[in-house]
TORVO-194790 format. One record per residue (C-alpha): residue in one letter; x, y, z. Coordinates in pm, 1 decimal, padded with zeros to 6 digits, m for minus. Layout:
! residues N
<node><dolo>A</dolo><xx>X</xx><yy>Y</yy><zz>Z</zz></node>
...
This chain:
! residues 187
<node><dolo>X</dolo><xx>00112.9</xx><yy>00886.7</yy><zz>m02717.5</zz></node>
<node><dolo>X</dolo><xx>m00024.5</xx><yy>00878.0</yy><zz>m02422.0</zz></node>
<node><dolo>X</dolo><xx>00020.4</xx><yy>00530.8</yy><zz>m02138.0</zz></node>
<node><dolo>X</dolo><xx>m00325.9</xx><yy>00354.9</yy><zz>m02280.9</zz></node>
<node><dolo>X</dolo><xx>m00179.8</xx><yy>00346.1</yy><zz>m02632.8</zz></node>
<node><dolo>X</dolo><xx>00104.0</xx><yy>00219.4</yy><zz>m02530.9</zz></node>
<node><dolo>X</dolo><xx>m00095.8</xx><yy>m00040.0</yy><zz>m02354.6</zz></node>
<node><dolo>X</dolo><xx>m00311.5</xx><yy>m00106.9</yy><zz>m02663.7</zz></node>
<node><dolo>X</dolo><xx>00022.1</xx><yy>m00145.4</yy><zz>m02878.5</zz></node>
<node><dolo>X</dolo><xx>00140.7</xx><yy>m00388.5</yy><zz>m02614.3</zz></node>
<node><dolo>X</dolo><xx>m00186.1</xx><yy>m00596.2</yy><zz>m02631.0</zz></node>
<node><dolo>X</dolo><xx>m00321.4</xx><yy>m00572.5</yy><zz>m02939.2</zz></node>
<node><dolo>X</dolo><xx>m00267.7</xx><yy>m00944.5</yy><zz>m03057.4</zz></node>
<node><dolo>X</dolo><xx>m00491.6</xx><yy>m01044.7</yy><zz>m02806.0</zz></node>
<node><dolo>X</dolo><xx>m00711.1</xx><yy>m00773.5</yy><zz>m02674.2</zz></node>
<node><dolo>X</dolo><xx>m00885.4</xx><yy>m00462.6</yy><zz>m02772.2</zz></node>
<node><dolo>X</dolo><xx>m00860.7</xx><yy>m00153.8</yy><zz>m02573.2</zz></node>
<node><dolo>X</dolo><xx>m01118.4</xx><yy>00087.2</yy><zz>m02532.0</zz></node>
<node><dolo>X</dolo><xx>m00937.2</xx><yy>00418.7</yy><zz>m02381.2</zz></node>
<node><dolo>X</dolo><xx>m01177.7</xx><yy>00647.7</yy><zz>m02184.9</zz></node>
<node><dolo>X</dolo><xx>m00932.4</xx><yy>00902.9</yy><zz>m02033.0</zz></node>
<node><dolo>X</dolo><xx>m00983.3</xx><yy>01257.0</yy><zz>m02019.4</zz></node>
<node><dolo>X</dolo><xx>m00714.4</xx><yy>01469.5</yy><zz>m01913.7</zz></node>
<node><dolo>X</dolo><xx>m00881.0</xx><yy>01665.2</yy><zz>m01587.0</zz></node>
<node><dolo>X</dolo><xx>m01118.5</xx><yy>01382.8</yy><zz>m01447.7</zz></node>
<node><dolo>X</dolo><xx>m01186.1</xx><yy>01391.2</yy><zz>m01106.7</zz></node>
<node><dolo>X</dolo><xx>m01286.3</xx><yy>01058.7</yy><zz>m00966.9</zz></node>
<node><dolo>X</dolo><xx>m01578.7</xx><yy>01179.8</yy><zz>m00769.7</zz></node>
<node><dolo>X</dolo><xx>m01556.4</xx><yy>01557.8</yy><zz>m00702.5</zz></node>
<node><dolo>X</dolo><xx>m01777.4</xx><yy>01739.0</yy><zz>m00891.3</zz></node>
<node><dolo>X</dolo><xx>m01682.8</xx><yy>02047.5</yy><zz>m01024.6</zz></node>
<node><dolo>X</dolo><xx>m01965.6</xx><yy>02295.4</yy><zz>m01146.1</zz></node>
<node><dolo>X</dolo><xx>m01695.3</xx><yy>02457.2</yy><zz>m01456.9</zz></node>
<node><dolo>X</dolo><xx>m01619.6</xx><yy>02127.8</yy><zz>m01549.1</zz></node>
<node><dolo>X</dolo><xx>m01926.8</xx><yy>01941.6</yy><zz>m01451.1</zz></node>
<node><dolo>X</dolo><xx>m01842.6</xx><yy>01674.0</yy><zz>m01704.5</zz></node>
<node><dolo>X</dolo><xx>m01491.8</xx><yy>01541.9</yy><zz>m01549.1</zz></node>
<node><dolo>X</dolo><xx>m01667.3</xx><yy>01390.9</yy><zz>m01263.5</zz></node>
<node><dolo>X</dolo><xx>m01610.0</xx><yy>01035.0</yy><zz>m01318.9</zz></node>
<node><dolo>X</dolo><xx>m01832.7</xx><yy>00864.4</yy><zz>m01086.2</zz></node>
<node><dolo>X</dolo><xx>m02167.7</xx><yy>00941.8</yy><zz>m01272.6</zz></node>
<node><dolo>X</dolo><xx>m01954.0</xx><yy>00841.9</yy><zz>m01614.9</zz></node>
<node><dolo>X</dolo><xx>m01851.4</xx><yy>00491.1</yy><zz>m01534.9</zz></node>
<node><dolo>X</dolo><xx>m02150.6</xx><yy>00319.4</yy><zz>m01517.2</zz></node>
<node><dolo>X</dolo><xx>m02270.8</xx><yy>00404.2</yy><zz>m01876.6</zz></node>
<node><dolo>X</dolo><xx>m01911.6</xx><yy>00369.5</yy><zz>m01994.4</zz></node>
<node><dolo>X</dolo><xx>m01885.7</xx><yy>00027.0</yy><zz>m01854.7</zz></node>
<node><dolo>X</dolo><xx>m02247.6</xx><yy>m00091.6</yy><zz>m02006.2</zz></node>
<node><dolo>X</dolo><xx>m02146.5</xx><yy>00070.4</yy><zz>m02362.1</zz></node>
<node><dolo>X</dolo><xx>m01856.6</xx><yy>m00126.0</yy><zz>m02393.7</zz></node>
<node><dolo>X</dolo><xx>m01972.9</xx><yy>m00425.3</yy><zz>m02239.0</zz></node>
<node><dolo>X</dolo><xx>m01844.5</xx><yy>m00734.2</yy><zz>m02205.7</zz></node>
<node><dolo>X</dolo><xx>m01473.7</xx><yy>m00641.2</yy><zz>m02058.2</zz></node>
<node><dolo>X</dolo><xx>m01277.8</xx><yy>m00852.3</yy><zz>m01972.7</zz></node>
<node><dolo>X</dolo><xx>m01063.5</xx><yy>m00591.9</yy><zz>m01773.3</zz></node>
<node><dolo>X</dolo><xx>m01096.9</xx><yy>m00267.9</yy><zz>m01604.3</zz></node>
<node><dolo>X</dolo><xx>m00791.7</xx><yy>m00011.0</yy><zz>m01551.9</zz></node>
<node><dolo>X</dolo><xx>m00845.0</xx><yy>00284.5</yy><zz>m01315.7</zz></node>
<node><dolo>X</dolo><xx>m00623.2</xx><yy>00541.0</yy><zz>m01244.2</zz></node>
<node><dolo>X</dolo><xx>m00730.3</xx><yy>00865.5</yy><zz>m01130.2</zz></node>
<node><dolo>X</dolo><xx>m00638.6</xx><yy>01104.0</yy><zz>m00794.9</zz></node>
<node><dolo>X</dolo><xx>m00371.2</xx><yy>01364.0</yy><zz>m00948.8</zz></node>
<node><dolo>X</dolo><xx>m00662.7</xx><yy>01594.1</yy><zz>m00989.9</zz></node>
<node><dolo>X</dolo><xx>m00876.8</xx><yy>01523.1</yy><zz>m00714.0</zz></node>
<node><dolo>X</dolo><xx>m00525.9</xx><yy>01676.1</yy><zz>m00492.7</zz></node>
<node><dolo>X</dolo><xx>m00580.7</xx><yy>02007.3</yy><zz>m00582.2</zz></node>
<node><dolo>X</dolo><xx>m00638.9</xx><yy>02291.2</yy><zz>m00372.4</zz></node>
<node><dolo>X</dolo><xx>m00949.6</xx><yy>02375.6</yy><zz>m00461.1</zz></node>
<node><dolo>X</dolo><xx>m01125.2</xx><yy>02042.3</yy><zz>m00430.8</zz></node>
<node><dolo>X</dolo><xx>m01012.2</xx><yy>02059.6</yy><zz>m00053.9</zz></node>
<node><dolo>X</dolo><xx>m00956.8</xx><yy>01642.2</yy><zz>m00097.7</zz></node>
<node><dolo>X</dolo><xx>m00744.9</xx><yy>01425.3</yy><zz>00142.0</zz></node>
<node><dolo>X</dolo><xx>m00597.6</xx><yy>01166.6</yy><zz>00032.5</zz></node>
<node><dolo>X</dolo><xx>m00843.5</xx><yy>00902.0</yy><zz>00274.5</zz></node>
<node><dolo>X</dolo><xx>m01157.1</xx><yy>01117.0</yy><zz>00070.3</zz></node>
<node><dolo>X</dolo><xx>m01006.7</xx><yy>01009.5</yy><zz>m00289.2</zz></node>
<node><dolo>X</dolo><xx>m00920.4</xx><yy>00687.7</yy><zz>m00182.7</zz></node>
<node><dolo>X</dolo><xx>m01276.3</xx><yy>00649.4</yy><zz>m00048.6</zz></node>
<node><dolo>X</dolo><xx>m01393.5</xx><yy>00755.9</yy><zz>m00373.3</zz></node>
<node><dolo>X</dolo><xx>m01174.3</xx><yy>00534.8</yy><zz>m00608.8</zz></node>
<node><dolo>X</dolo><xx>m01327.7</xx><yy>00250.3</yy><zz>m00385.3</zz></node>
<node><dolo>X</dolo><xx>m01684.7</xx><yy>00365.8</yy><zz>m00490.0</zz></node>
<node><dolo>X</dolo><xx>m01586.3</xx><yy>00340.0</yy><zz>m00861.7</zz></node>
<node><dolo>X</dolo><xx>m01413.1</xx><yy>00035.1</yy><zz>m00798.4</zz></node>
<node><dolo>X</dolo><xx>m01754.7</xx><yy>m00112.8</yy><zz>m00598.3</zz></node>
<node><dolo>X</dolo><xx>m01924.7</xx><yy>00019.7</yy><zz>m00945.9</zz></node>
<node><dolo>X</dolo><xx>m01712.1</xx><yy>m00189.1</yy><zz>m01183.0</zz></node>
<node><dolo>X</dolo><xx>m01791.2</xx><yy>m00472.5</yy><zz>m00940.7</zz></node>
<node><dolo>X</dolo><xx>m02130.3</xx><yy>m00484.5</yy><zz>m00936.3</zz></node>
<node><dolo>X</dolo><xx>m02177.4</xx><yy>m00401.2</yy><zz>m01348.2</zz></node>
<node><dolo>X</dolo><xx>m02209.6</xx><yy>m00732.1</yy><zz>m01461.7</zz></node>
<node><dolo>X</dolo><xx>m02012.9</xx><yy>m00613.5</yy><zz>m01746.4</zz></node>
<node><dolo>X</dolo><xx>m01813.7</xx><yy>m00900.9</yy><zz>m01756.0</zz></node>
<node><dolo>X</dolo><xx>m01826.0</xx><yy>m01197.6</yy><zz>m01935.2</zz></node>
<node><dolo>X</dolo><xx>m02100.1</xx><yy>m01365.0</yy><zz>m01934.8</zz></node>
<node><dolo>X</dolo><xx>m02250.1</xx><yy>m01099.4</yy><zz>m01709.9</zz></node>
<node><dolo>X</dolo><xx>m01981.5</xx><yy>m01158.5</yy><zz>m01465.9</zz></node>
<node><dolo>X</dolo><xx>m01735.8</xx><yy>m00916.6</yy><zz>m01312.7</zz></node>
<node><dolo>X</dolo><xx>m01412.3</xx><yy>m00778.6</yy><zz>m01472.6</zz></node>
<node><dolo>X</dolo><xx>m01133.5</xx><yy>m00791.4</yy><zz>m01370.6</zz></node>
<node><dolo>X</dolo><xx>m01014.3</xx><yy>m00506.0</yy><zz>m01206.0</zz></node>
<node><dolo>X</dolo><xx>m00685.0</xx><yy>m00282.3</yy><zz>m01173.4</zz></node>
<node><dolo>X</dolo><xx>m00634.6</xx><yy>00022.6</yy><zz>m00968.5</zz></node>
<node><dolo>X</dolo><xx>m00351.5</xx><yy>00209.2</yy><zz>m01078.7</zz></node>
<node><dolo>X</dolo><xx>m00211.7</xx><yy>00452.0</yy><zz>m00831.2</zz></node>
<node><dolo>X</dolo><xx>m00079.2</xx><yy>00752.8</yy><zz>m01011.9</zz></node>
<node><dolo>X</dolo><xx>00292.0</xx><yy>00897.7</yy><zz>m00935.3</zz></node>
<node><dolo>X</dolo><xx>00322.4</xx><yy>01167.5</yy><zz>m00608.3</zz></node>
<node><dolo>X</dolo><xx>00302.2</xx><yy>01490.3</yy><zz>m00802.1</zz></node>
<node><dolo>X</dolo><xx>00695.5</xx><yy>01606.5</yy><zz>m00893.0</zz></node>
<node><dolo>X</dolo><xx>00824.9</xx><yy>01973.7</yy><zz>m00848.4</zz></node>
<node><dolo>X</dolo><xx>00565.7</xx><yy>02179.3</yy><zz>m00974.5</zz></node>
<node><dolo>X</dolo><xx>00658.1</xx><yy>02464.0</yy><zz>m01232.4</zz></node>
<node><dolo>X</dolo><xx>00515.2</xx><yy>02839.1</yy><zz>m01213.0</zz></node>
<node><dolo>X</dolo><xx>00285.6</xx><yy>03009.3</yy><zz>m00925.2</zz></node>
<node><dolo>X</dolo><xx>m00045.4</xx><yy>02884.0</yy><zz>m01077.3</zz></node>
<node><dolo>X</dolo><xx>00089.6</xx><yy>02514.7</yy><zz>m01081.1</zz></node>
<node><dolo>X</dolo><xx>00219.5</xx><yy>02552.6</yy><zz>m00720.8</zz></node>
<node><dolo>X</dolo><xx>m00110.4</xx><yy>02737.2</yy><zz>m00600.0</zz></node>
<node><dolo>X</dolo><xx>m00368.1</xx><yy>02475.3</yy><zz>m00719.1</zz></node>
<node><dolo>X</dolo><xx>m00156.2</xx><yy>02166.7</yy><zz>m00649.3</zz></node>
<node><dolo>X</dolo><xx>00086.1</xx><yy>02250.7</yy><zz>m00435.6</zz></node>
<node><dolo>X</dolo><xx>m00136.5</xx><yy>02211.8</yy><zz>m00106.2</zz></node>
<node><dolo>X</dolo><xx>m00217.8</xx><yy>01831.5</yy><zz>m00222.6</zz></node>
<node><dolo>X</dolo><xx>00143.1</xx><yy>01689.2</yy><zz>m00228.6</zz></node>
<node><dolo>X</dolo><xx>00133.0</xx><yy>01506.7</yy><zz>00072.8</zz></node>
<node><dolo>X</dolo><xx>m00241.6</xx><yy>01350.4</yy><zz>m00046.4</zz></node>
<node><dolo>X</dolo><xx>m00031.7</xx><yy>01260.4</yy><zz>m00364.6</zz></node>
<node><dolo>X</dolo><xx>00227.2</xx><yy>01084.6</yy><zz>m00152.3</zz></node>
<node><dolo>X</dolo><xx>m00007.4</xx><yy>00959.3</yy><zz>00084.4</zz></node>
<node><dolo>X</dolo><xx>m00260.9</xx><yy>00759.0</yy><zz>m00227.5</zz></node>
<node><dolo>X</dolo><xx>m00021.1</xx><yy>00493.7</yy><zz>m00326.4</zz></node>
<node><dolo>X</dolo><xx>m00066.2</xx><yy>00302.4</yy><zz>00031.3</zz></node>
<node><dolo>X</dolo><xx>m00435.9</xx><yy>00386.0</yy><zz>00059.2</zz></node>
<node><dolo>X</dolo><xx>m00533.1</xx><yy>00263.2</yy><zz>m00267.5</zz></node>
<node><dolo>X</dolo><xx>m00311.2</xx><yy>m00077.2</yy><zz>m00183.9</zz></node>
<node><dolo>X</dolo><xx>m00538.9</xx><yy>m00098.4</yy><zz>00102.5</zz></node>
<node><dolo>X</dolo><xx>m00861.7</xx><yy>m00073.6</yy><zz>m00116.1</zz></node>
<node><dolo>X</dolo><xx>m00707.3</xx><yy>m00323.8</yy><zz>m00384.3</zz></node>
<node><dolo>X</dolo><xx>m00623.5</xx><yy>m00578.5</yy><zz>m00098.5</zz></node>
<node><dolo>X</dolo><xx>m00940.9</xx><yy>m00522.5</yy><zz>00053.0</zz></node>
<node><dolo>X</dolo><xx>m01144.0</xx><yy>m00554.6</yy><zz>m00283.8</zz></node>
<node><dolo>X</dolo><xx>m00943.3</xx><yy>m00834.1</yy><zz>m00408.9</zz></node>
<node><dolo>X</dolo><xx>m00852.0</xx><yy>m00604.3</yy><zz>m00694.9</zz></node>
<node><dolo>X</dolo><xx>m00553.3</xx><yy>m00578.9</yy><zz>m00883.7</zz></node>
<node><dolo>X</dolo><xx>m00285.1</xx><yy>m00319.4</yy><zz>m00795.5</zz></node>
<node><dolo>X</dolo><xx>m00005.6</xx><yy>m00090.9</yy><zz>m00940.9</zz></node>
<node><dolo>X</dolo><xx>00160.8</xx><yy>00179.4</yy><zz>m00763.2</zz></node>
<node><dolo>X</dolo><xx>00247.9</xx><yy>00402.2</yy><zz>m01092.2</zz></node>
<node><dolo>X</dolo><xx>00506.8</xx><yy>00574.7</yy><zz>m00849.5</zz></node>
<node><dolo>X</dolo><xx>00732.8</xx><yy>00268.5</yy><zz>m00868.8</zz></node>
<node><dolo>X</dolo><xx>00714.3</xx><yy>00280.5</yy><zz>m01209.5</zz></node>
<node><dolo>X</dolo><xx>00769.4</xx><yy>00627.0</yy><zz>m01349.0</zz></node>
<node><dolo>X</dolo><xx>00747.2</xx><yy>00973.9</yy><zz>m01227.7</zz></node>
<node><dolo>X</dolo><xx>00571.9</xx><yy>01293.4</yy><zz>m01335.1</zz></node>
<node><dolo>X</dolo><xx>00772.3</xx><yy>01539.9</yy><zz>m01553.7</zz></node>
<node><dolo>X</dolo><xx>01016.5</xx><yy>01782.1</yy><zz>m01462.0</zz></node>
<node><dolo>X</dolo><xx>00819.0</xx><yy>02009.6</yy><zz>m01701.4</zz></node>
<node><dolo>X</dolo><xx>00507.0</xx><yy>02070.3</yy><zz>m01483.5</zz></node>
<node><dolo>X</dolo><xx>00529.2</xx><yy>01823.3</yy><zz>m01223.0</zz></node>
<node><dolo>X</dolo><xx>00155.7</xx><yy>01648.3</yy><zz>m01264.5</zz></node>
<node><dolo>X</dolo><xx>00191.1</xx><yy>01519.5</yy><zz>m01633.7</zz></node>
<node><dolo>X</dolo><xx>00347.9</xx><yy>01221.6</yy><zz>m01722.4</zz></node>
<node><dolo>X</dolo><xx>00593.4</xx><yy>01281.4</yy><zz>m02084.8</zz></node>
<node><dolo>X</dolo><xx>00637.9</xx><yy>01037.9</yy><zz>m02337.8</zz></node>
<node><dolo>X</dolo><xx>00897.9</xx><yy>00811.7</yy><zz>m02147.8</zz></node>
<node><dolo>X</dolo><xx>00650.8</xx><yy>00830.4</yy><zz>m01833.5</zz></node>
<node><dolo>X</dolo><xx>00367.3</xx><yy>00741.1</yy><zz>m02057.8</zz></node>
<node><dolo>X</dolo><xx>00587.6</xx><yy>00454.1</yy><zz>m02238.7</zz></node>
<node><dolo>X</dolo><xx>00666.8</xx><yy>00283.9</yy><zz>m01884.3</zz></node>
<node><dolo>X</dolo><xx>00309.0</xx><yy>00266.6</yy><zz>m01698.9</zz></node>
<node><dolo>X</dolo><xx>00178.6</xx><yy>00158.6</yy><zz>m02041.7</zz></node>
<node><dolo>X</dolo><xx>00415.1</xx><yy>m00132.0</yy><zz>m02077.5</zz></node>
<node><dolo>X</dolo><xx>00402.0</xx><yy>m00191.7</yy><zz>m01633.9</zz></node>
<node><dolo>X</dolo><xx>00022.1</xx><yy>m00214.5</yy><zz>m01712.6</zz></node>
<node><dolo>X</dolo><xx>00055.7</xx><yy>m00458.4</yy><zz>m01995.3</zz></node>
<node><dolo>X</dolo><xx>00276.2</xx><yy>m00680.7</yy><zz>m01789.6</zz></node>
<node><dolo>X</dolo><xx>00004.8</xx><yy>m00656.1</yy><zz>m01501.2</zz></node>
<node><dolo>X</dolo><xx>m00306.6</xx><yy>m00722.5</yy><zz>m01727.5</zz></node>
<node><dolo>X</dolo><xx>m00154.2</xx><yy>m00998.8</yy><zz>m01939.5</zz></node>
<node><dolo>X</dolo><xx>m00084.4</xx><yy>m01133.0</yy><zz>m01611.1</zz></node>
<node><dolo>X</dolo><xx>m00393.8</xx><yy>m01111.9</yy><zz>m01392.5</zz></node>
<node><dolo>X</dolo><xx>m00559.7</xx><yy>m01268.1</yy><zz>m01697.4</zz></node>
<node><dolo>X</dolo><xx>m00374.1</xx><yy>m01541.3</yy><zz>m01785.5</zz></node>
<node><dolo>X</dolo><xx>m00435.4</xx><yy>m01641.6</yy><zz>m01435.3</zz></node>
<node><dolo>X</dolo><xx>m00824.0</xx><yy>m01609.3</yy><zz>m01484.6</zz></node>
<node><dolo>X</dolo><xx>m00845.5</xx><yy>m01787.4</yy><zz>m01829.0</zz></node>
Protein backbone atom coordinates (compact mmCIF):
# COMPACT_ATOMS: atom_id res chain seq x y z
CA UNK A 1 0.00 0.00 0.00
CA UNK A 2 1.62 2.67 -0.94
CA UNK A 3 1.02 6.72 0.92
CA UNK A 4 -1.84 7.72 -1.90
CA UNK A 5 -3.94 4.71 -0.88
CA UNK A 6 -3.69 5.39 2.31
CA UNK A 7 -4.80 8.84 1.48
CA UNK A 8 -7.71 7.56 -0.66
CA UNK A 9 -8.79 5.20 2.37
CA UNK A 10 -8.63 8.28 4.57
CA UNK A 11 -10.85 10.35 2.17
CA UNK A 12 -12.95 8.30 0.49
CA UNK A 13 -16.35 9.47 2.09
CA UNK A 14 -15.85 12.60 0.59
CA UNK A 15 -13.40 12.62 -2.22
CA UNK A 16 -12.08 10.55 -4.99
CA UNK A 17 -8.46 10.13 -5.56
CA UNK A 18 -6.89 9.76 -8.72
CA UNK A 19 -3.15 8.39 -7.95
CA UNK A 20 -0.62 9.20 -10.75
CA UNK A 21 2.69 8.10 -9.13
CA UNK A 22 5.29 6.24 -10.76
CA UNK A 23 8.03 4.98 -8.82
CA UNK A 24 11.30 6.75 -10.68
CA UNK A 25 9.71 10.17 -11.83
CA UNK A 26 11.88 12.87 -12.12
CA UNK A 27 10.17 16.19 -11.82
CA UNK A 28 11.82 17.80 -14.75
CA UNK A 29 15.07 15.99 -15.71
CA UNK A 30 14.76 14.15 -18.59
CA UNK A 31 16.32 11.04 -18.86
CA UNK A 32 16.83 9.48 -22.45
CA UNK A 33 16.47 5.40 -20.78
CA UNK A 34 13.59 6.45 -19.09
CA UNK A 35 12.31 9.19 -21.25
CA UNK A 36 8.84 8.64 -19.85
CA UNK A 37 9.53 9.56 -15.96
CA UNK A 38 9.97 13.11 -16.81
CA UNK A 39 7.10 14.64 -15.16
CA UNK A 40 6.97 18.06 -16.44
CA UNK A 41 5.71 17.18 -20.03
CA UNK A 42 3.12 14.59 -18.07
CA UNK A 43 1.26 16.97 -15.86
CA UNK A 44 -0.43 19.01 -18.09
CA UNK A 45 -2.38 16.17 -19.88
CA UNK A 46 -2.75 14.44 -16.52
CA UNK A 47 -4.30 17.44 -15.00
CA UNK A 48 -6.82 18.08 -18.17
CA UNK A 49 -7.78 14.16 -18.13
CA UNK A 50 -8.90 14.23 -14.80
CA UNK A 51 -10.29 17.52 -14.74
CA UNK A 52 -12.11 19.22 -12.49
CA UNK A 53 -9.78 18.69 -9.15
CA UNK A 54 -10.41 20.00 -6.53
CA UNK A 55 -6.81 19.32 -5.16
CA UNK A 56 -3.39 18.75 -6.36
CA UNK A 57 -0.60 16.72 -4.29
CA UNK A 58 3.02 16.88 -5.51
CA UNK A 59 5.77 15.24 -4.19
CA UNK A 60 8.70 14.48 -6.14
CA UNK A 61 12.81 15.30 -5.71
CA UNK A 62 14.20 11.82 -4.22
CA UNK A 63 15.09 11.00 -7.76
CA UNK A 64 15.98 14.11 -9.24
CA UNK A 65 19.19 13.83 -6.21
CA UNK A 66 20.94 11.35 -7.91
CA UNK A 67 24.29 11.40 -9.16
CA UNK A 68 23.76 11.15 -12.45
CA UNK A 69 21.19 13.87 -12.97
CA UNK A 70 23.99 16.26 -11.56
CA UNK A 71 20.75 18.25 -9.72
CA UNK A 72 21.11 20.71 -6.76
CA UNK A 73 18.76 21.00 -4.64
CA UNK A 74 17.96 25.11 -5.82
CA UNK A 75 17.63 23.22 -9.69
CA UNK A 76 14.76 20.73 -8.31
CA UNK A 77 13.25 23.19 -6.33
CA UNK A 78 13.20 25.46 -9.40
CA UNK A 79 11.64 22.74 -11.20
CA UNK A 80 8.88 21.65 -8.66
CA UNK A 81 7.98 25.47 -8.93
CA UNK A 82 7.49 25.05 -12.77
CA UNK A 83 5.04 22.13 -12.16
CA UNK A 84 3.54 23.91 -9.46
CA UNK A 85 3.14 27.29 -11.97
CA UNK A 86 1.52 24.40 -14.37
CA UNK A 87 -1.17 23.24 -11.94
CA UNK A 88 -1.81 26.97 -11.49
CA UNK A 89 -2.48 28.08 -14.63
CA UNK A 90 -4.66 24.64 -15.79
CA UNK A 91 -7.89 25.85 -15.12
CA UNK A 92 -8.52 22.44 -13.97
CA UNK A 93 -10.33 23.49 -11.17
CA UNK A 94 -13.70 23.95 -10.50
CA UNK A 95 -15.43 25.75 -12.52
CA UNK A 96 -12.28 26.30 -14.56
CA UNK A 97 -10.62 27.69 -11.58
CA UNK A 98 -7.40 26.67 -9.91
CA UNK A 99 -6.84 23.70 -7.50
CA UNK A 100 -5.76 23.72 -4.73
CA UNK A 101 -2.37 22.91 -4.38
CA UNK A 102 0.08 20.85 -1.99
CA UNK A 103 3.75 20.42 -2.30
CA UNK A 104 4.92 17.66 -0.37
CA UNK A 105 8.57 17.65 0.40
CA UNK A 106 9.84 14.12 0.46
CA UNK A 107 12.08 12.74 3.55
CA UNK A 108 16.25 13.49 3.30
CA UNK A 109 17.32 10.18 1.84
CA UNK A 110 18.29 7.66 5.05
CA UNK A 111 21.51 5.42 5.11
CA UNK A 112 21.72 4.02 1.86
CA UNK A 113 22.29 0.13 1.52
CA UNK A 114 24.91 -1.54 -1.04
CA UNK A 115 27.62 0.27 -3.44
CA UNK A 116 25.10 0.86 -6.30
CA UNK A 117 22.61 2.63 -3.82
CA UNK A 118 25.49 4.72 -2.34
CA UNK A 119 27.03 5.49 -5.92
CA UNK A 120 23.86 6.91 -7.60
CA UNK A 121 22.44 8.65 -4.52
CA UNK A 122 24.90 9.04 -2.30
CA UNK A 123 26.36 12.39 -3.90
CA UNK A 124 22.66 14.02 -3.54
CA UNK A 125 22.24 13.76 0.31
CA UNK A 126 22.86 17.13 1.14
CA UNK A 127 20.25 18.27 -1.99
CA UNK A 128 17.89 15.80 -0.07
CA UNK A 129 18.46 17.68 3.17
CA UNK A 130 18.66 20.88 1.63
CA UNK A 131 14.69 20.49 -0.42
CA UNK A 132 12.53 20.62 2.59
CA UNK A 133 13.39 24.57 3.18
CA UNK A 134 13.51 25.37 -0.53
CA UNK A 135 10.29 23.94 -1.39
CA UNK A 136 8.75 25.94 1.90
CA UNK A 137 10.05 28.87 0.14
CA UNK A 138 8.21 28.04 -3.20
CA UNK A 139 4.90 27.07 -1.22
CA UNK A 140 5.06 30.47 0.71
CA UNK A 141 5.88 32.21 -2.29
CA UNK A 142 3.07 30.48 -4.45
CA UNK A 143 0.57 30.61 -1.78
CA UNK A 144 0.55 26.84 -1.98
CA UNK A 145 0.04 24.40 0.53
CA UNK A 146 3.01 22.72 2.29
CA UNK A 147 4.25 19.46 4.01
CA UNK A 148 7.70 18.69 4.87
CA UNK A 149 7.34 14.64 4.60
CA UNK A 150 10.66 14.67 6.72
CA UNK A 151 8.70 15.69 9.83
CA UNK A 152 6.53 13.12 9.25
CA UNK A 153 8.26 9.85 8.48
CA UNK A 154 11.55 8.76 7.26
CA UNK A 155 12.87 6.57 4.45
CA UNK A 156 13.61 2.88 5.28
CA UNK A 157 16.44 1.41 6.88
CA UNK A 158 16.18 -1.15 4.02
CA UNK A 159 17.48 1.03 1.12
CA UNK A 160 17.42 4.39 2.42
CA UNK A 161 15.18 6.21 -0.55
CA UNK A 162 11.88 4.11 -0.19
CA UNK A 163 9.40 4.76 2.17
CA UNK A 164 7.92 0.97 3.89
CA UNK A 165 4.55 0.40 4.83
CA UNK A 166 4.61 2.40 8.22
CA UNK A 167 6.36 5.37 6.18
CA UNK A 168 3.72 5.05 3.57
CA UNK A 169 0.83 4.76 6.39
CA UNK A 170 2.05 8.19 8.07
CA UNK A 171 2.48 10.73 4.97
CA UNK A 172 -0.79 9.19 3.73
CA UNK A 173 -2.73 9.96 6.87
CA UNK A 174 -0.29 13.67 7.42
CA UNK A 175 -1.66 14.34 3.85
CA UNK A 176 -5.24 13.57 4.66
CA UNK A 177 -5.12 15.79 7.68
CA UNK A 178 -3.55 18.60 5.36
CA UNK A 179 -6.08 18.21 2.42
CA UNK A 180 -9.22 17.82 4.53
CA UNK A 181 -7.93 20.87 5.98
CA UNK A 182 -6.91 23.29 3.24
CA UNK A 183 -10.35 22.43 1.87
CA UNK A 184 -12.59 22.85 4.42
CA UNK A 185 -11.15 26.25 4.54
CA UNK A 186 -11.94 26.83 0.74
CA UNK A 187 -15.54 25.37 0.76
Amino acid sequence: MRWPGVLAGELAADFAIVEEGLPGRTAAVFDPAWPHYTGLPYLLPALESHAPLDAVAIMLGTNDVQESYGRSAAGIATDIAALAEIVVRSACGPEAGTPYLLLVAPPPLGTLVGPLAEASYGPGAQASRELGTLLSAVAEAGGFGFLDAGTITSFSETDGFHLDASGHGALGRAVADALRDALSERG
